[in-house]
C-alpha positions in Angstrom: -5.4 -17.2 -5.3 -5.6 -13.6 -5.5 -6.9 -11.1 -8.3 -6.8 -7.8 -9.0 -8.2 -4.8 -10.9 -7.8 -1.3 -11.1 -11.1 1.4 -10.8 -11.9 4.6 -11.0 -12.8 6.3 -8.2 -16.4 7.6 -9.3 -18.4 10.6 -7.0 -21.4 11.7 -5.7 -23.0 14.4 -4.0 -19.1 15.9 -4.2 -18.0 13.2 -2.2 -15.5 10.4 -3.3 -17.4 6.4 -4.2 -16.3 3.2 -4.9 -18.6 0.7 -5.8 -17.2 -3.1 -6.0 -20.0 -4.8 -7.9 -18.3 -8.2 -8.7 -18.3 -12.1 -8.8 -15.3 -11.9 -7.3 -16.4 -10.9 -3.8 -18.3 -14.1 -4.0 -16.2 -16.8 -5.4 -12.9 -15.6 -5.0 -13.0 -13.8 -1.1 -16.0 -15.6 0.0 -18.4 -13.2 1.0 -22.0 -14.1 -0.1 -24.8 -11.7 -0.2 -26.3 -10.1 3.0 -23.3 -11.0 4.7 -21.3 -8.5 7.2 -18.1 -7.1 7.0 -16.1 -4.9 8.4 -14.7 -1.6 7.0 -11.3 -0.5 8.2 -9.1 2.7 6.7 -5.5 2.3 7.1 -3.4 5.6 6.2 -2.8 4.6 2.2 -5.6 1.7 2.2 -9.2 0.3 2.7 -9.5 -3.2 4.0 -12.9 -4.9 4.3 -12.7 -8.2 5.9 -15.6 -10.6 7.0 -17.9 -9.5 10.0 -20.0 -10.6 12.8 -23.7 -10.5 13.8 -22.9 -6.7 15.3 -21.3 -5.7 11.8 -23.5 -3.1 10.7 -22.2 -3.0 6.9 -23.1 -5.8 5.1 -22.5 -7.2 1.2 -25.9 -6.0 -0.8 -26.7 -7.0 -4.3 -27.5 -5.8 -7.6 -29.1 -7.2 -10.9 -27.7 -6.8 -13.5 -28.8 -8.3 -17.1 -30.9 -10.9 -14.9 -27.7 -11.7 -12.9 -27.3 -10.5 -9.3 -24.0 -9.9 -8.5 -22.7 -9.2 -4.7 -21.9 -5.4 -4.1 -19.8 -3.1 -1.7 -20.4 0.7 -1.9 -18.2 3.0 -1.0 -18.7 6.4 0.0 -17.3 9.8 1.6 -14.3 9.9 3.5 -13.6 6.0 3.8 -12.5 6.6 0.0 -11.6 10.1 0.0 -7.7 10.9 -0.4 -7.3 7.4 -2.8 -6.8 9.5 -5.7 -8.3 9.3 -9.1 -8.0 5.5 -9.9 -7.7 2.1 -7.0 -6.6 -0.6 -7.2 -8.8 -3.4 -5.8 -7.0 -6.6 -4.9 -9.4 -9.8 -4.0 -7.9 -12.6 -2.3 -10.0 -15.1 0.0 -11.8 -13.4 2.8 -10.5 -9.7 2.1 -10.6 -7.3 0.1 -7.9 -4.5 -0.2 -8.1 -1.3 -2.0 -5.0 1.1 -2.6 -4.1 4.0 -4.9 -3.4 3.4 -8.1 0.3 2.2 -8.8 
């Protein structure tokens, strides 16, 4: 099962963000809080997969409205050159992220 969503791609310190605060990461691609992934820029895309124990990013977490919520943040030049808007597509055990279409 896949879904997908488009973003804007928000800013800051000048540099481009995009922060993927979602259920989704959990129950649809499988990654639970605290766990590592990996971070790979392609020439149009970003695609964060599962990691290892010698993954240094890892899935953090958020509350919001008493819920916590799994989160992936974004920053600097991982994003930069995606435009003004992504689109995130979540399938299960990656996430892809792509100019807007």
């Amino acid at each position: 099962m896949k879904a997908k969503q488009t973003q804007k791609v928000g800013s800051v310190l000048g540099k481009a963000r995009v922060c993927l605060w979602n259920r989704k990461i959990e129950t649809l691609v499988g990654f639970t809080i605290g766990q590592p992934i990996n971070i790979k820029r392609n020439p149009k895309s970003v695609v964060i997969t599962a990691g290892n124990g010698d993954s240094t990013r890892k899935v953090s977490r958020v509350k919001n409205k008493g819920n916590v919520l799994p989160v992936i943040d974004l920053k600097g030049p991982i994003v930069e050159g995606l435009g003004s808007h992504v689109d995130v597509t979540f399938s299960p055990g990656l996430i892809e992220i792509r100019p807007a279409s």
